[in-house]
C-alpha positions in Angstrom: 34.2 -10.0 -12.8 30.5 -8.6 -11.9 30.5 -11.0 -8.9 33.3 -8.6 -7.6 32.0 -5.3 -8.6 31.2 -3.7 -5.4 27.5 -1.8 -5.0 25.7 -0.2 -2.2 23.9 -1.7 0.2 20.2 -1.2 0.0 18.5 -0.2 3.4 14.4 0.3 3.2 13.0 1.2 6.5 10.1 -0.4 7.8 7.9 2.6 7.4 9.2 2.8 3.9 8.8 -1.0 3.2 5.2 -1.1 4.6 4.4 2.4 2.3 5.6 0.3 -1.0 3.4 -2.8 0.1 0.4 -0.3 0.9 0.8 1.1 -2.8 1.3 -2.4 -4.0 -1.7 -3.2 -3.2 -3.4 -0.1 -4.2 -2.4 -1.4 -7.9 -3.3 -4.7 -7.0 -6.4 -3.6 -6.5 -6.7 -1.5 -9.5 -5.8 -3.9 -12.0 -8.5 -7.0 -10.0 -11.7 -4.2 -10.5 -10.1 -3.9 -14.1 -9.4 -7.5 -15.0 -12.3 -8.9 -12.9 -15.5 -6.0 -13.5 -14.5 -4.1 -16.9 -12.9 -7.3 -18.4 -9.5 -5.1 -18.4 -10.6 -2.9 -21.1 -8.3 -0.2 -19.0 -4.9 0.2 -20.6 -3.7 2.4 -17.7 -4.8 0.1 -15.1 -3.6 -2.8 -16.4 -0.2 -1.0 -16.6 -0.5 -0.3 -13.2 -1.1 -3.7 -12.1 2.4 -4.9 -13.6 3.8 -2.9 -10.6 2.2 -4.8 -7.8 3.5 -8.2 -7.7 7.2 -6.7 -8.0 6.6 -4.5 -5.4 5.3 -7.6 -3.2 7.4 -9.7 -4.3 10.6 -6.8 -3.1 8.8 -6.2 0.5 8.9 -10.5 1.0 12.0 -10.8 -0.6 13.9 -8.2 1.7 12.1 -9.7 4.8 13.2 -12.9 4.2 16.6 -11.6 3.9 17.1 -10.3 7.3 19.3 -12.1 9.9 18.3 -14.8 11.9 15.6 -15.7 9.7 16.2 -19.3 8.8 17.5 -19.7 13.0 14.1 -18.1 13.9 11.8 -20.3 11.9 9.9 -17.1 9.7 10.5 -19.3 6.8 7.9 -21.6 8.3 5.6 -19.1 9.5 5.4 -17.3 6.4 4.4 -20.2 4.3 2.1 -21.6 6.3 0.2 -18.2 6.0 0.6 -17.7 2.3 -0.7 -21.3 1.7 -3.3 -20.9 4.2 -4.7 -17.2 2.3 -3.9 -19.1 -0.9 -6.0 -22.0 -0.6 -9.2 -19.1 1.1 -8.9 -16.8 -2.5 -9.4 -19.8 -4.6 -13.3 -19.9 -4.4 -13.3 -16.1 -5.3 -11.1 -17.0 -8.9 -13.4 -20.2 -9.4 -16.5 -18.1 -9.2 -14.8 -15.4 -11.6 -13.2 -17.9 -13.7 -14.0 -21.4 -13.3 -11.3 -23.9 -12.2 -9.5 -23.3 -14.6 -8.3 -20.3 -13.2 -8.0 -20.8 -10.1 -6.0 -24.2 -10.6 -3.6 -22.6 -13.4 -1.4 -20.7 -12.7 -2.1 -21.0 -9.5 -2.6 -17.2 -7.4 0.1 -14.5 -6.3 0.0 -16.0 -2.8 1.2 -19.2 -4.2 3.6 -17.4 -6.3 4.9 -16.0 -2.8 4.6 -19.3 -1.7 6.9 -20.7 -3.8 9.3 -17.9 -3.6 9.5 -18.5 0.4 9.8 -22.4 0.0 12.9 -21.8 -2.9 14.5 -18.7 -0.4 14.5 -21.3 2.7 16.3 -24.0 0.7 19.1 -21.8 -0.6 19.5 -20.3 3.0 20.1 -23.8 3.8 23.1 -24.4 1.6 23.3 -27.9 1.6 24.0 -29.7 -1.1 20.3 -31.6 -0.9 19.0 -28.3 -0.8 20.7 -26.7 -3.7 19.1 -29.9 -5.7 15.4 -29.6 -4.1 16.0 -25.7 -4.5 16.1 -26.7 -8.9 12.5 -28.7 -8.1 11.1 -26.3 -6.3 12.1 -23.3 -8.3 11.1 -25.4 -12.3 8.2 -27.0 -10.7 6.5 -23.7 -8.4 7.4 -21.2 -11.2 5.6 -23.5 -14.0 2.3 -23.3 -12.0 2.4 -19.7 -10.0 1.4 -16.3 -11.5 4.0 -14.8 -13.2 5.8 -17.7 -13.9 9.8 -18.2 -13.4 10.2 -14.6 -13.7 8.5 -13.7 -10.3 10.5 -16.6 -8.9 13.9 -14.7 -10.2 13.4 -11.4 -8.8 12.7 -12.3 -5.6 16.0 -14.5 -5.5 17.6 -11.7 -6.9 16.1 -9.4 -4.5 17.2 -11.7 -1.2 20.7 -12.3 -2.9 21.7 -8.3 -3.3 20.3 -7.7 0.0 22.8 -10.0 1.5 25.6 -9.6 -0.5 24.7 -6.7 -2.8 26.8 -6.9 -6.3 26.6 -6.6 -10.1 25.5 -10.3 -10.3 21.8 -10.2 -8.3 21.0 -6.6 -9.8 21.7 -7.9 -13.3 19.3 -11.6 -12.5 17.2 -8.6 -11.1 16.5 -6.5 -14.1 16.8 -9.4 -16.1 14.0 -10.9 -14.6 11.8 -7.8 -14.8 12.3 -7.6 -18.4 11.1 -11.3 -18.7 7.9 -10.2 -17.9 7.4 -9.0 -21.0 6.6 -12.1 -22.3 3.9 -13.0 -19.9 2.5 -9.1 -20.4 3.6 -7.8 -23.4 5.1 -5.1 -21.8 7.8 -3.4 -19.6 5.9 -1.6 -16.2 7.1 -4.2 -14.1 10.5 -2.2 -14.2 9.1 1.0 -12.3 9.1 -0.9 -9.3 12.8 -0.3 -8.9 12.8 3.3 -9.2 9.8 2.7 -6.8 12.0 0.7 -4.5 15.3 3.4 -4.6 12.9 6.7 -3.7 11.6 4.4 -0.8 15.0 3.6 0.0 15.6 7.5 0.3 12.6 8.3 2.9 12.1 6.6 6.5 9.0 6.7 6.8 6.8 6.6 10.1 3.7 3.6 9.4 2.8 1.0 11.4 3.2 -2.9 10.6 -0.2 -4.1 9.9 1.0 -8.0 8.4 -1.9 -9.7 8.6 -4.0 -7.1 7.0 -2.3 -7.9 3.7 -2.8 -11.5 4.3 -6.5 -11.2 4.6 -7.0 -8.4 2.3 -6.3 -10.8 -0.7 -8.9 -12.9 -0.4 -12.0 -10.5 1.0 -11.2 -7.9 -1.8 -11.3 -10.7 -4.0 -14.9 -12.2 -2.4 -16.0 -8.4 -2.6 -15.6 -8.3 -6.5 -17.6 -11.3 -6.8 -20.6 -9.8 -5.2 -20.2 -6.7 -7.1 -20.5 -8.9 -10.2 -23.7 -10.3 -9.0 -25.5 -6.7 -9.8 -24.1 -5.9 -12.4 -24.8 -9.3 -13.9 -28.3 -8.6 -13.6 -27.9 -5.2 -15.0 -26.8 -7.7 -18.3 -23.2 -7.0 -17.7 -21.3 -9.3 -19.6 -18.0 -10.8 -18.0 -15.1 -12.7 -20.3 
């Protein structure tokens, strides 16, 4: 019965979709000086910071949903980078929070990671990669940021884009509302409202793809050597 309720198509333009990964990571980066130089005594900021990784997580999602994708190999070419950027933050988290946190859960670029890797197997649809798609999806979302959830909302995300319905928006909000478990709150869901006034604006910006890569792990690098003074200023970090 939802399956066959019909719902708009949802068309962001590329200006628009690079605007809600600029602010994205203007939250991002908000909650890291938060969480990783005031010990996220913020409230405010680490509300805002429940907004980024749906945001990202929207802007891959809706890529990865465009035609040709699988034919053109970006499945690939998009994990390989989010590995590669992956792997280059983890010093950064081991310095800020030993192993430990860099190991588990493992960063938002792994996160996207396995998001891509679960994406390329349903787009597949075979039945081997239905079954690796259940491996991926239990064993990534059990060792990612964010957990299953973020896993969720991107599938939801790719699913309404190419067939939009009742189904993928319900997984959608479903899965943004899981999140409360994992932050004890409900801001992840203002990245839909986030998402429709984009949807209503074409905005003129330019695609800058690797500087979102890269930005990841050098703002990450550049909050450890702001640590270093403030350390020695008797700065205590938890």
């Amino acid at each position: 019965m939802l399956n066959n309720l019909s719902l708009p198509r949802l068309i962001v333009s590329d200006g628009s979709l690079e605007a809600l990964k600029w602010l994205a990571l203007v939250l991002m980066t908000v909650d890291h000086i938060n969480k990783f130089l005031f010990n996220g005594t913020n409230d405010a900021a680490f509300a805002a910071g429940r907004v980024a990784m749906p945001l990202f997580v929207f802007a891959l999602a809706y890529n990865l949903a465009r035609p040709g994708v699988l034919e053109h190999g970006a499945y690939l070419r998009t994990m390989k980078r989010l590995a590669l950027f992956g792997v280059l933050a983890m010093p950064a988290f081991v310095v800020m929070g030993g192993i430990g946190a860099a190991l588990r859960p493992l960063n938002i670029m792994f996160a996207l990671l396995a998001l891509t890797a679960t994406l390329n197997l349903i787009d597949r649809r075979t039945i081997g990669s239905y079954a690796a798609t259940a491996a991926v999806f239990l064993v990534g979302g059990a060792n990612v940021e964010y957990w299953w959830p973020a896993l969720a909302f991107g599938i939801a995300v790719w699913w309404y884009c190419k067939r939009p319905g009742a189904m993928p928006l319900a997984l959608a909000l479903t899965a943004l509302a899981a999140l409360w478990f994992i932050s004890s709150n409900l801001w992840a869901l203002l990245a839909l409202p986030a998402v429709l006034v984009a949807s209503l604006f074409d905005l003129r910006m330019p695609r800058l793809r690797w500087v979102f890569y890269a930005y990841y792990p050098v703002h990450l690098f550049a909050l450890c050597l702001i640590r270093i003074p403030m350390s020695k200023a008797g700065y205590l970090f938890f």
